[in-house]
C-alpha positions as CSV (number, residue, x, y, z in Angstrom):
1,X,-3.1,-107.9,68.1
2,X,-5.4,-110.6,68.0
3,X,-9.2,-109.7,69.4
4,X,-11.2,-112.7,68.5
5,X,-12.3,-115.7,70.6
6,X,-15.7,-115.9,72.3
7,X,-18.8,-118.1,74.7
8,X,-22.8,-116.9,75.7
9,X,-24.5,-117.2,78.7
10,X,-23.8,-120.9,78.1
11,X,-20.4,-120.4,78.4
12,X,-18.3,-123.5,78.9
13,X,-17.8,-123.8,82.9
14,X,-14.1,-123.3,84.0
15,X,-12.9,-125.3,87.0
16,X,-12.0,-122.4,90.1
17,X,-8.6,-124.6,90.2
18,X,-7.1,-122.0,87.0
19,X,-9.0,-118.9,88.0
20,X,-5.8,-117.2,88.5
21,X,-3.7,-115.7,85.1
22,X,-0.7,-117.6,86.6
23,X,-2.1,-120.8,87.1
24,X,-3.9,-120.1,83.7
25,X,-0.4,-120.0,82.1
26,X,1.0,-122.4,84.1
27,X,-1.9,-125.0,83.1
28,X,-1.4,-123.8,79.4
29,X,2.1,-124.6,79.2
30,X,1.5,-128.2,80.9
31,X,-0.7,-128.6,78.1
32,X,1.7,-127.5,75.4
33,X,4.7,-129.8,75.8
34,X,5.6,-128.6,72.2
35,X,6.2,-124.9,73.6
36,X,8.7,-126.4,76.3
37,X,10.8,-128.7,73.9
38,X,13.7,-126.9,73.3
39,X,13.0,-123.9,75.7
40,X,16.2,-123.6,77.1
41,X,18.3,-123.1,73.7
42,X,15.5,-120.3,72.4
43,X,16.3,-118.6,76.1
44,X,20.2,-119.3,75.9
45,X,19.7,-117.4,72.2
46,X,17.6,-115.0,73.3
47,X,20.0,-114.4,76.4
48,X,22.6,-114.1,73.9
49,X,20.9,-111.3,72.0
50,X,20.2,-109.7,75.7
51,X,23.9,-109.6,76.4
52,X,25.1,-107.9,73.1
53,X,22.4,-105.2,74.0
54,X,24.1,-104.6,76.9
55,X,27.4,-104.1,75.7
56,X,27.1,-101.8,73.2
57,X,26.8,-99.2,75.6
58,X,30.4,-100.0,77.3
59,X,31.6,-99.8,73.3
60,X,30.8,-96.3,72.9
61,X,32.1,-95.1,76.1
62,X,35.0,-96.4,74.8
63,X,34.8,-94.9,71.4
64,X,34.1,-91.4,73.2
65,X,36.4,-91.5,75.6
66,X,39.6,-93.3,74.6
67,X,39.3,-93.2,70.5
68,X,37.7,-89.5,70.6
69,X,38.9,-87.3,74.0
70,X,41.6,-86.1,73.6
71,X,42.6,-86.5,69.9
72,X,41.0,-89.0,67.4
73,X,42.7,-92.4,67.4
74,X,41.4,-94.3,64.3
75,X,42.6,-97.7,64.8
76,X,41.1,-97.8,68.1
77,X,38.3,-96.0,67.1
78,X,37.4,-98.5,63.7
79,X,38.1,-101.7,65.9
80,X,35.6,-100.3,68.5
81,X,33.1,-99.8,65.6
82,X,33.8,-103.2,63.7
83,X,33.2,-105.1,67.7
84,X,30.1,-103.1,67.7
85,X,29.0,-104.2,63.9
86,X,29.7,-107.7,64.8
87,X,27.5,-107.8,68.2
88,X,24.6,-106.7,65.7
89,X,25.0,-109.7,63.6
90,X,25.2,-111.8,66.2
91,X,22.0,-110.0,67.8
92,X,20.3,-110.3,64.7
93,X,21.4,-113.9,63.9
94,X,20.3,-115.2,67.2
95,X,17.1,-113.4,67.6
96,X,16.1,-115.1,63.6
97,X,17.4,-118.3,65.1
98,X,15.3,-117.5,68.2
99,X,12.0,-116.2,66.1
100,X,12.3,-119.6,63.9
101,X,12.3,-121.5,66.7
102,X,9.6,-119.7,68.5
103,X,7.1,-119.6,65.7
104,X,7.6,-123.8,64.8
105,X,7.2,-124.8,68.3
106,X,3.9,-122.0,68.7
107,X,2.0,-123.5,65.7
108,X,3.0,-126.9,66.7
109,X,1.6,-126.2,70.5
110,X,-1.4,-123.9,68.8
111,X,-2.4,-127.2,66.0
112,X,-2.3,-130.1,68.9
113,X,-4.2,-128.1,71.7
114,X,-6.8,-127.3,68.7
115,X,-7.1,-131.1,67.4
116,X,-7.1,-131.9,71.5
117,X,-10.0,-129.7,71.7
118,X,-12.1,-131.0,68.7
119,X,-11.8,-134.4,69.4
120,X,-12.9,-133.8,73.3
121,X,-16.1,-132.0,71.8
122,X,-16.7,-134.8,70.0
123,X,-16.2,-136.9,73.1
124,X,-18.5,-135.6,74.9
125,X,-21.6,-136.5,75.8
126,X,-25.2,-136.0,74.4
127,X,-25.9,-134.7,77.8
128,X,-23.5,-132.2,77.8
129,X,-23.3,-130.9,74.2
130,X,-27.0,-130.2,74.2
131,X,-26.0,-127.7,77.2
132,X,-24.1,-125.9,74.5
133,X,-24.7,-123.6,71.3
134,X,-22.5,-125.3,68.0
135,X,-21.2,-121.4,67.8
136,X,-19.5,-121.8,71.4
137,X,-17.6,-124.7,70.5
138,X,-16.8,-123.7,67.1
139,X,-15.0,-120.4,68.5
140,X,-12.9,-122.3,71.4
141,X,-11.4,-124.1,68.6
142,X,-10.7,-121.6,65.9
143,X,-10.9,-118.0,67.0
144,X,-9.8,-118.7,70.9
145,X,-6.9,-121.0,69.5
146,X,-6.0,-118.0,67.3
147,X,-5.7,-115.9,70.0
148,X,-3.0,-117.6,71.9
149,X,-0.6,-117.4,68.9
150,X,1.1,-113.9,69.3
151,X,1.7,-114.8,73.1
152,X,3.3,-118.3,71.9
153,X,5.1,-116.9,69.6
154,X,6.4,-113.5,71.1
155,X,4.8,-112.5,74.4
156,X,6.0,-114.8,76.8
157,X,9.2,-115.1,75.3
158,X,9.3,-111.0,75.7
159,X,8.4,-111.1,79.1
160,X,11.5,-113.3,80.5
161,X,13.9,-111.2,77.8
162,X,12.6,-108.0,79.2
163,X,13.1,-109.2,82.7
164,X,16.6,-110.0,81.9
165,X,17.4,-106.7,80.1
166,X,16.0,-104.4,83.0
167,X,18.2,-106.4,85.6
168,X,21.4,-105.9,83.1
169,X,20.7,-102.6,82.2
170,X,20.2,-101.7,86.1
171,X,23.2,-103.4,87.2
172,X,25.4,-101.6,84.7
173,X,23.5,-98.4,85.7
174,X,24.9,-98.8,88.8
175,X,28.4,-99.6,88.1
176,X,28.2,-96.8,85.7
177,X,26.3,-94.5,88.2
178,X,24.5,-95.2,91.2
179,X,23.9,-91.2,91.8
180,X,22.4,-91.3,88.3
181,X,20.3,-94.2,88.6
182,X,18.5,-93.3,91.8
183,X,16.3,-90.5,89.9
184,X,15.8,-92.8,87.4
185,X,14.0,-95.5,89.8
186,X,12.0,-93.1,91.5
187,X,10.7,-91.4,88.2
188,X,9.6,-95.0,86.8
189,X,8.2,-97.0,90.3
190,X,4.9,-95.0,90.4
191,X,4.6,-96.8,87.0
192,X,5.0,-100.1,88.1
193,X,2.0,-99.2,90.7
194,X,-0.2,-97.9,88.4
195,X,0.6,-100.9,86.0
196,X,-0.8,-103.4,88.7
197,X,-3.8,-101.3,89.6
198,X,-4.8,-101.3,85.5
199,X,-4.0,-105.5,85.2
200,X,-7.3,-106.7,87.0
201,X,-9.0,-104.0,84.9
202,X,-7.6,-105.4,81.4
203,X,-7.9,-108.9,82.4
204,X,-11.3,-108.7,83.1
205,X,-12.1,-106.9,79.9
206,X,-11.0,-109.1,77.3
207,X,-12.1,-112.0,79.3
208,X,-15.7,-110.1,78.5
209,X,-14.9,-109.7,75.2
210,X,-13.9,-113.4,74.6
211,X,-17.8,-113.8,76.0
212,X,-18.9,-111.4,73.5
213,X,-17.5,-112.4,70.4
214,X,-18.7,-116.1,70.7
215,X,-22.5,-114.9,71.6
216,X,-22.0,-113.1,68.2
217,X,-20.4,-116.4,66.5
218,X,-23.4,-118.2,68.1
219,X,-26.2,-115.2,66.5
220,X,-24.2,-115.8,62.9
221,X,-24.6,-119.5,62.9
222,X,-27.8,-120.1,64.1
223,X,-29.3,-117.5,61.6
224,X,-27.1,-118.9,58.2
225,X,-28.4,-122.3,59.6
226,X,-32.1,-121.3,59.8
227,X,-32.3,-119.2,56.7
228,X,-35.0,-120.7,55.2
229,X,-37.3,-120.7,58.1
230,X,-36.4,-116.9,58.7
231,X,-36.9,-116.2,55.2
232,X,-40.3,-118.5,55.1
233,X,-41.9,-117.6,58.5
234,X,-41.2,-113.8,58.0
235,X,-38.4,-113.8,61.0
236,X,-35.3,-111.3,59.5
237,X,-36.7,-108.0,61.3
238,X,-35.9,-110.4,64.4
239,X,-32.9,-112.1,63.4
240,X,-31.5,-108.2,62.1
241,X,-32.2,-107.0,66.0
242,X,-30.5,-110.3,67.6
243,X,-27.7,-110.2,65.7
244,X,-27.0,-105.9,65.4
245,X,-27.6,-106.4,69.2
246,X,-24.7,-108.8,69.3
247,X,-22.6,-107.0,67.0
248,X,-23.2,-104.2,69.3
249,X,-22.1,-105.8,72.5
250,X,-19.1,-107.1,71.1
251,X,-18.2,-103.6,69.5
252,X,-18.8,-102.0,73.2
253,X,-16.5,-105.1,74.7
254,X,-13.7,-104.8,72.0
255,X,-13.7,-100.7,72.3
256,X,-13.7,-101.5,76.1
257,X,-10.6,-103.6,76.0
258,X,-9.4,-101.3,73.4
259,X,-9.1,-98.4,75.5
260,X,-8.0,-99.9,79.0
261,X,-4.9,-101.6,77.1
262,X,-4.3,-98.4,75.3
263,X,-4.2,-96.0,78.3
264,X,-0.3,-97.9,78.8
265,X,1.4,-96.7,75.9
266,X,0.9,-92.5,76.6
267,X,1.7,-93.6,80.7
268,X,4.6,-95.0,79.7
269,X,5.8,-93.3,77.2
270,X,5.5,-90.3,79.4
271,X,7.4,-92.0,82.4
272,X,10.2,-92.8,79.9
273,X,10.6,-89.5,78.7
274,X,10.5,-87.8,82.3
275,X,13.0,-90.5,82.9
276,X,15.5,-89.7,80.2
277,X,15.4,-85.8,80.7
278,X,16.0,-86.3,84.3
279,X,19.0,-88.2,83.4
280,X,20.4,-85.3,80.4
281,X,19.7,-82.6,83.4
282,X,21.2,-84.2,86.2
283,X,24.1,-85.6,84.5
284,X,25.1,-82.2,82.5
285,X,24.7,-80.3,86.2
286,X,26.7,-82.5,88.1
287,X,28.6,-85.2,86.0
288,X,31.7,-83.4,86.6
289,X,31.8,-82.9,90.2
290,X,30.7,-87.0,90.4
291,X,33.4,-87.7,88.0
292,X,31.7,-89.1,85.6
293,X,33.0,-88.3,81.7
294,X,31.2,-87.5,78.5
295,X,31.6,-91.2,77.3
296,X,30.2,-92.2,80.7
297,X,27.4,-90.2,80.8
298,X,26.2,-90.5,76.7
299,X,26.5,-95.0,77.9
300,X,24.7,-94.4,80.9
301,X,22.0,-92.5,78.3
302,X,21.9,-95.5,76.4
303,X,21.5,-98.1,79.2
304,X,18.5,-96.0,80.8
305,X,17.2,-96.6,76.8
306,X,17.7,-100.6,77.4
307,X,15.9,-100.0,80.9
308,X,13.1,-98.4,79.6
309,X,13.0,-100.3,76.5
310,X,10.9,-102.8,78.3
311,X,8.7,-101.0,79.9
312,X,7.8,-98.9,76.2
313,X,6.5,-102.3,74.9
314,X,5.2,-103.5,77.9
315,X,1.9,-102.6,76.7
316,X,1.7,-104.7,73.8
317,X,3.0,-107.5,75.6
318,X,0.7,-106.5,78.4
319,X,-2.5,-106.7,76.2
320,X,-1.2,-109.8,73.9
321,X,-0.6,-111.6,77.3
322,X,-4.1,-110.5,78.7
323,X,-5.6,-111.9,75.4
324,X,-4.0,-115.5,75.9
325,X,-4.9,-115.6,79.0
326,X,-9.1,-114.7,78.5
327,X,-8.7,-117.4,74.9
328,X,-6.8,-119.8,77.0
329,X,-9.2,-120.2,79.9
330,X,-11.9,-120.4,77.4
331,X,-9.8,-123.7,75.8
332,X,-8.9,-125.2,79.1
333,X,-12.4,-124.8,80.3
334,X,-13.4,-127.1,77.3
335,X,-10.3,-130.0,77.9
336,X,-12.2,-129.6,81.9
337,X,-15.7,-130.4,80.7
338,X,-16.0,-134.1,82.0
339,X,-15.6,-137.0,79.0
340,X,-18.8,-139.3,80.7
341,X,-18.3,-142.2,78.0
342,X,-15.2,-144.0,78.6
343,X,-14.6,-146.4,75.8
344,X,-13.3,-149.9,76.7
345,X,-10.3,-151.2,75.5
346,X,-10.2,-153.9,74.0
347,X,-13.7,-154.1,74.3
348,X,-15.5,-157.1,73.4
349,X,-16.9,-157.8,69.2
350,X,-20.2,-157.9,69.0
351,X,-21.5,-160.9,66.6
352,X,-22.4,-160.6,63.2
353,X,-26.3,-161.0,62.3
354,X,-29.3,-159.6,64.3
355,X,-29.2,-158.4,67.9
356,X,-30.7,-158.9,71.1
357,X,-31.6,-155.8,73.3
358,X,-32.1,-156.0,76.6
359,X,-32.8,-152.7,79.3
360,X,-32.7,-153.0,83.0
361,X,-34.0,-150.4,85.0
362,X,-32.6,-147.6,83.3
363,X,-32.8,-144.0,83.7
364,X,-31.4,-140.8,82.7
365,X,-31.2,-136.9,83.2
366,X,-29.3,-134.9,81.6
367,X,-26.8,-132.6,82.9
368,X,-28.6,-129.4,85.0
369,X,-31.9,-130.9,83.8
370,X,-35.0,-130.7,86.1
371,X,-35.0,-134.8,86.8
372,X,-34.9,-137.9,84.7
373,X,-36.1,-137.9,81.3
374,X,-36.0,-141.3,81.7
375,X,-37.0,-143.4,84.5
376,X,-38.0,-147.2,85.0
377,X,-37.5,-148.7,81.7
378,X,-37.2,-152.6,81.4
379,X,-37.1,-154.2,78.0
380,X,-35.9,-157.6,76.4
381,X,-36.4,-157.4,72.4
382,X,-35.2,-160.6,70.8
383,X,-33.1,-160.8,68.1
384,X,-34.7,-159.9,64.7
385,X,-37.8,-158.3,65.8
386,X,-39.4,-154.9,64.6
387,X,-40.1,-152.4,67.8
388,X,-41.6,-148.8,67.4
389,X,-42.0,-147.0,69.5
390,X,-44.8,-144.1,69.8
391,X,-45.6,-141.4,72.0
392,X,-46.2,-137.3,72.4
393,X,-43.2,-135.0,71.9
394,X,-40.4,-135.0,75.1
395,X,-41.6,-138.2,76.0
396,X,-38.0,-139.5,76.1
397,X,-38.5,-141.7,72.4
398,X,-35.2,-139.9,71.1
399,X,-33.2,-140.1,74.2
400,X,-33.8,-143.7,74.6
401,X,-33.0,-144.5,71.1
402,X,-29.4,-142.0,71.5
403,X,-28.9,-144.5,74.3
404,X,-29.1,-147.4,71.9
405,X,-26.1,-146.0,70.2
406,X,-24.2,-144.9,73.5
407,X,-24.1,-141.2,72.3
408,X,-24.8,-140.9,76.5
409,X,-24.5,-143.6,79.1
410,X,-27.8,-144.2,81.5
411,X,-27.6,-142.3,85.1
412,X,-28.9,-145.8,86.4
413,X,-29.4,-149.1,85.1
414,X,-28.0,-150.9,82.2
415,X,-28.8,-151.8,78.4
416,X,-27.2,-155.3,77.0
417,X,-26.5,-155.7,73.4
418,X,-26.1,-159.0,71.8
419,X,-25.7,-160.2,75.8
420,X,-23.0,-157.5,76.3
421,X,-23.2,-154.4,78.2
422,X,-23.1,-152.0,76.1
423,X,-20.5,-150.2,78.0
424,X,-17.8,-153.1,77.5
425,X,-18.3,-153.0,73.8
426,X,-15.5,-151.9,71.9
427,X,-16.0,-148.7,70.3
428,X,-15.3,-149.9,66.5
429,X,-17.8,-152.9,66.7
430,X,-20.6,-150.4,68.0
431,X,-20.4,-148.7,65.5
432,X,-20.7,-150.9,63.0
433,X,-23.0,-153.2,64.7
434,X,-25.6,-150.7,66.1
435,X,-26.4,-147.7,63.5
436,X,-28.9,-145.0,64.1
437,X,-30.8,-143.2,61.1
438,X,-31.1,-139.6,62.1
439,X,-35.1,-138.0,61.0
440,X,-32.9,-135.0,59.1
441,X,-30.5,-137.6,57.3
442,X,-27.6,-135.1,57.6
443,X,-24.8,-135.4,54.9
444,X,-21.6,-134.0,54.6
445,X,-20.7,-131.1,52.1
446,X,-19.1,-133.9,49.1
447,X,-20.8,-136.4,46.5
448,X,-23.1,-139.1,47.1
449,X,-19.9,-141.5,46.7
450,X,-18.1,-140.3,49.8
451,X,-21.7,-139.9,52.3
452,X,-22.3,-143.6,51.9
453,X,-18.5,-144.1,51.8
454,X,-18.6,-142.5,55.3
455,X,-20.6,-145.7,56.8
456,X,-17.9,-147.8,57.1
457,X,-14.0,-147.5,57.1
458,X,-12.2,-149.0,53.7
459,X,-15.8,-149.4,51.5
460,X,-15.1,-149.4,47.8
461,X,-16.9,-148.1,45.1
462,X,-18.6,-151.4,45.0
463,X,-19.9,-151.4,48.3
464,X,-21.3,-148.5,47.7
465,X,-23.0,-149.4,44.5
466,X,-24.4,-153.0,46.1
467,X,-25.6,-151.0,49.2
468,X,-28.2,-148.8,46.9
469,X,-28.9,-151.8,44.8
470,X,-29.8,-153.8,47.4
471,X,-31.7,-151.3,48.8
472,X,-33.5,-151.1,45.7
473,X,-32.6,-147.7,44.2
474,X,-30.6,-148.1,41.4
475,X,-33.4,-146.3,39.5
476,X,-33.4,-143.6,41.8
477,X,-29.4,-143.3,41.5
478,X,-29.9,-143.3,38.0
479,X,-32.0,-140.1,37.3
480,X,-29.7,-137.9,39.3
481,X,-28.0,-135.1,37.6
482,X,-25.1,-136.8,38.1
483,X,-25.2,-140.1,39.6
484,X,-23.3,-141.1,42.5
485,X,-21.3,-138.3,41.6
486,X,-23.7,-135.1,42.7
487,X,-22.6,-133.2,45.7
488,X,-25.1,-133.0,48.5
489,X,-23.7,-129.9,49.1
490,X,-23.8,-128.1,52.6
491,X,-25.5,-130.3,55.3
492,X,-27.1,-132.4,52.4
493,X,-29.3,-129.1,51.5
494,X,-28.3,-129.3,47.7
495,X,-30.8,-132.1,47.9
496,X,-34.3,-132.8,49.4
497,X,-35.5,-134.1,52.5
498,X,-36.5,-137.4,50.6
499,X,-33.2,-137.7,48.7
500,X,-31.6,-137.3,51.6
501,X,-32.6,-140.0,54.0
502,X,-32.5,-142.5,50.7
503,X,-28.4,-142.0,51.1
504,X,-28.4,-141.5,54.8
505,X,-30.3,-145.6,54.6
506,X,-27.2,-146.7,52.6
507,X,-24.8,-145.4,54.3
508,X,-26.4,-147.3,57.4
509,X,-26.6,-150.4,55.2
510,X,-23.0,-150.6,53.8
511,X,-21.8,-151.0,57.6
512,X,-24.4,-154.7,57.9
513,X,-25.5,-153.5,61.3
514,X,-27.4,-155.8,63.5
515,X,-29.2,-153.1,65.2
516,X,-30.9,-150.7,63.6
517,X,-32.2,-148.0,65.1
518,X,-34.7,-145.2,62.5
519,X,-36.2,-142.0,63.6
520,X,-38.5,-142.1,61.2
521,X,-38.6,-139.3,58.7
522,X,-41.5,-140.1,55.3
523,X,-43.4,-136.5,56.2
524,X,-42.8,-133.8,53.8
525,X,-41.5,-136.0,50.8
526,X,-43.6,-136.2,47.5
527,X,-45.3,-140.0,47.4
528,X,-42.7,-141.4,44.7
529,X,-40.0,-140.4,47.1
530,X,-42.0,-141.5,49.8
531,X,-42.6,-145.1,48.4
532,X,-39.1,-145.3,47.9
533,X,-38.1,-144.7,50.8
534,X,-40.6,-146.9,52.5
535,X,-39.0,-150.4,50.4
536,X,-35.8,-149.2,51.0
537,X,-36.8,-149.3,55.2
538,X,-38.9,-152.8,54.2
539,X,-35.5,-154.2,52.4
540,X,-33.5,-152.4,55.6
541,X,-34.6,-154.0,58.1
542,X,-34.6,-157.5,57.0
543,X,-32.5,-159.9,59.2
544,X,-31.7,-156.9,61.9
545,X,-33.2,-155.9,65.2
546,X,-34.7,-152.8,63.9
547,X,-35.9,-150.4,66.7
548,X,-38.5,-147.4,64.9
549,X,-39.6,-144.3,66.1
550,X,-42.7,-143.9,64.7
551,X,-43.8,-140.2,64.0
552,X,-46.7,-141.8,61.9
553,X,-48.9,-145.0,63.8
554,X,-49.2,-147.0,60.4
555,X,-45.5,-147.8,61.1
556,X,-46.4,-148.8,64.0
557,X,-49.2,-151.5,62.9
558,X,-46.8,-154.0,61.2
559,X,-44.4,-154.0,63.9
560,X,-43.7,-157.1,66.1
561,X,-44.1,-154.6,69.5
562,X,-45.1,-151.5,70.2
563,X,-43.8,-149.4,72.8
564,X,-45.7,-146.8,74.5
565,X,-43.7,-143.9,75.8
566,X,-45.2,-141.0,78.6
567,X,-43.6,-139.2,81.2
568,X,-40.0,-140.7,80.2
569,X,-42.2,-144.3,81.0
570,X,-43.0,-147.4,79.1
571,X,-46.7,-146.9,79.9
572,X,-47.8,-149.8,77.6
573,X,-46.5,-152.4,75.5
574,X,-47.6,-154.9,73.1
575,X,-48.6,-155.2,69.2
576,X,-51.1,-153.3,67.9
577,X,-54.4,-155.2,68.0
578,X,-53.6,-155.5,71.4
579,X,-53.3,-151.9,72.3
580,X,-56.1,-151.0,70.6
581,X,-58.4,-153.4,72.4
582,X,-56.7,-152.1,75.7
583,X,-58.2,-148.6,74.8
584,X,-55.8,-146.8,76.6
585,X,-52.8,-144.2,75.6
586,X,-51.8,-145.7,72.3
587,X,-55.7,-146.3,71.3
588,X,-56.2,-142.7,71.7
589,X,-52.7,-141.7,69.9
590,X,-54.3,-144.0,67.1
591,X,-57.6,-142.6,67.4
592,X,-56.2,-138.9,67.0
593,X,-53.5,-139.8,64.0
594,X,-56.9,-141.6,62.2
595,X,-59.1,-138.4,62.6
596,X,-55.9,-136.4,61.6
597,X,-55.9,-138.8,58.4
598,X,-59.5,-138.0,57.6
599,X,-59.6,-134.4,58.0
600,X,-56.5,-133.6,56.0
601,X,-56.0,-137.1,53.7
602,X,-52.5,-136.7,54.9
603,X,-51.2,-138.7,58.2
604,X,-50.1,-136.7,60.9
605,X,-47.1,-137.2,62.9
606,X,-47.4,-138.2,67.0
């Protein structure tokens, strides 16, 4: 049985409209059209099986009483038994065919919905995934996937099977019996009571736990992440008591669940047994009188078996189905979470060759913020020009420059790119035409090759080669261990910072973009690195709109314009003789970053 799956406090948000387990399923199975192809020949199959259950019974009644009573009759009684050997190869053969079926059209269902629900993560917005911890969204689309795959592939399948072989079973109780089977249905309707009473209880349980195990994904993740600032600012005592504390919860939730679905197999177990002796005590006492014979009595036995059969594993299918439901609600409240960016299509091309930018009232908030982090912002940049912009921390510099690359669309107002909204730009010239270079230059887990490779769809080695060269480091390529070859290793951490943003700049310049948009990241490099880095920007930049955001102001002196940002405003703009002589907000930024200078002979970041 499956127990893993998971969210926080910042649990995805469900929509009320599949609050309900039913609708739940219901909603699942829309989503799964792979689980309903071919449904009807897996339920004829498993129907099939159902049927040569239930007349097994009526075989041995004949055996007993016609091949037996009376004086053995081996003809009869050897074709009885070869009828019944060849109803258990057809159950088995059926039931395999069934299974096969079953388990190709689960993991079909179980590999779409998981691919459905990565790329909608990566659909969303900026506004919404910084509402979220990576650890949440990593669990809805492994471990809550994972849990939907013994329901798929046996659960709900059980549950229609079972439901056919109690209604059999009872019908041929009664033909059999009706005096017989009365007992029988009193001894086992308490259970069905006490099974509804216990449902809400279960459900809600491994919901919880679904909760738990993802805060304890999240506590994993973000500690592996951070190692090195646990490990350097003295952190694991805390770290050890966040995470034991969610290892904790999540062993409470699980032992919770544990022993709520547990309780069903003693209850019915006991049920079926108080069943079955009934049946022995009552038939031996007054079978005769009722006419009913020894072959009648030992098939009624085994159809009360079939009767109860169900109800013996209801428990596991109980808990696997209770399971599905709490992973699937987690899933379909991802696929809910709104997609704000809707891509165009076609979409118009942007032109080749330097950009225009131009901002209309814009604003943003993001989603269950306080207010705009962005209000009032008007801009016209012309095509080639240089543009930092400068300001405290949370003064809105990064959201701005995620809206330059459309990673969020503005709550009001518009921004034009080469003349084109940039909402009506199609998606594959955007990305190529407007690239952004992240301050921690993140790089995938392969070689050097393959990170700049990334920048643009079909680049050859030889692209990749002309993009370093003509970003001047061919020297730099050159004393690595291994050339283009090294592996940057997880999240580029098998290299430095430095090293890092030198490839994170090719990759932007294999693509030729005509906006270029740098979060500026030269702090914590040695000064070779940090030389290099600074041509490779210079050679960047040339014949591209290059938008900066300067951490350090002596970027911000050789730009074309700078932008002042405070309060999610444009408080002042122009080049920077200009805003020094204003003496106002960026004159005192400067002032600060020069003292900074001269105190520590290092430049400070704004």
């Amino acid at each position: 049985m499956s127990t893993t799956a998971v969210t926080t406090h910042e649990d995805v948000r469900l929509p009320t409209d599949i609050d309900g387990a039913w609708k739940v399923l219901r909603r699942g199975l829309r989503e799964s059209p792979e689980l309903r192809a071919g449904l009807g020949f897996t339920l004829v199959l498993s129907l099939m099986v159902t049927a040569a259950q239930l007349v097994i019974p009526f075989l041995i009644q004949q055996i007993l009483d016609r091949g037996i009573r009376g004086g053995f009759h081996p003809v009869f009684v050897y074709s009885m038994c070869a009828s019944a050997g060849a109803l258990v190869a057809v159950v088995y053969l059926a039931a395999r065919a069934a299974g096969r079926r079953l388990v190709g059209a689960s993991e079909a269902a179980l590999r779409t919905l998981r691919v459905r629900a990565f790329a909608h993560i990566h659909d969303l917005s900026v506004a919404e995934q910084t509402t979220e911890k990576r650890g949440v969204f990593v669990a809805r689309v492994t471990a809550d996937v994972d849990t939907l795959s013994e329901f798929t592939e046996w659960g709900g399948i059980a549950w229609i099977l079972s439901f056919a072989l109690v209604l059999g079973s009872f019908a041929l109780m009664l033909v059999y019996s009706w005096q017989l089977t009365v007992p029988v249905v009193l001894l086992v309707a308490p259970l069905l009571f006490v099974l509804s009473r216990l449902q809400k209880g279960i459900l809600g349980a491994f919901d919880h736990l679904r909760t738990r195990v993802g805060e304890l994904l999240s506590e994993v993740s973000e500690s592996l992440m951070g190692a090195a600032v646990v490990r350097a600012y003295g952190l694991e005592d805390r770290m050890d008591r966040r995470l034991k504390r969610a290892i904790r919860q999540r062993y409470s939730a699980q032992m919770t669940a544990y022993w709520r679905s547990t309780a069903l197999f003693p209850i019915a177990n006991v049920f079926s047994a108080l069943a079955i002796a009934g049946v022995v005590a009552i038939g031996a006492h007054y079978g005769p009188g009722w006419g009913l014979s020894l072959g009648r009595v030992v098939a009624f036995l085994f159809l009360v078996d079939l009767f109860l059969q169900p109800l013996s594993d209801l428990p596991e299918i109980f808990s696997e189905t209770q399971t599905a439901i709490a992973g699937w609600r987690k899933v379909l409240g991802v696929l809910d979470l709104p997609i704000e960016i809707e891509e165009p299509s076609p979409g118009v091309t942007l032109p080749e060759g330097a950009l225009a930018v131009e901002v209309d009232d814009l604003e943003f908030a993001y989603r269950g913020g306080d207010g705009p982090v962005l209000r009032g912002i008007d801009l016209a940049l012309p095509a080639g020009a240089h543009i930092a912009i400068v300001g405290e921390t949370g003064s809105g510099k990064t959201t701005f420059a995620k809206l330059l690359c459309r990673l969020a669309d503005p709550t009001a107002g518009s921004i034009r790119i080469g003349g084109t909204d940039l909402r009506e730009v199609a998606p594959a010239s955007r990305r190529i035409a407007v690239r952004m270079v992240p301050q921690d230059g993140f790089l995938f887990d392969t070689t050097i090759w393959e990170n700049v490779r990334s920048g643009l769809a079909d680049a050859t080695d030889t692209d990749v080669v002309a993009a370093f060269a003509s970003l001047g480091l061919e020297t730099w390529v050159r004393s690595l261990p291994d050339g283009l070859d090294t592996r940057a290793g997880e999240r580029g951490e098998g290299l430095s910072v430095g090293e890092r943003q030198l490839i994170a700049l090719a990759r932007a310049q294999i693509a030729g973009p005509g906006l270029l948009i740098l979060d500026e990241a030269t702090s914590a490099v040695d000064p070779g690195t940090e030389r290099a880095i600074g041509e490779a920007l210079r050679r960047l930049s040339q014949g591209r709109t290059t938008v900066t955001i300067a951490h350090r102001l002596s970027t911000a002196e050789g730009a074309d314009l700078v932008l002042v940002f405070h309060g999610g405003r444009i408080v002042e703009r122009g080049n920077h003789a200009s805003l020094i002589a204003a003496g106002g907000s960026y004159a005192s930024l400067y002032a600060s970053w020069l003292g900074n200078v001269g105190a520590t002979g290092r430049p400070a970041e704004t």
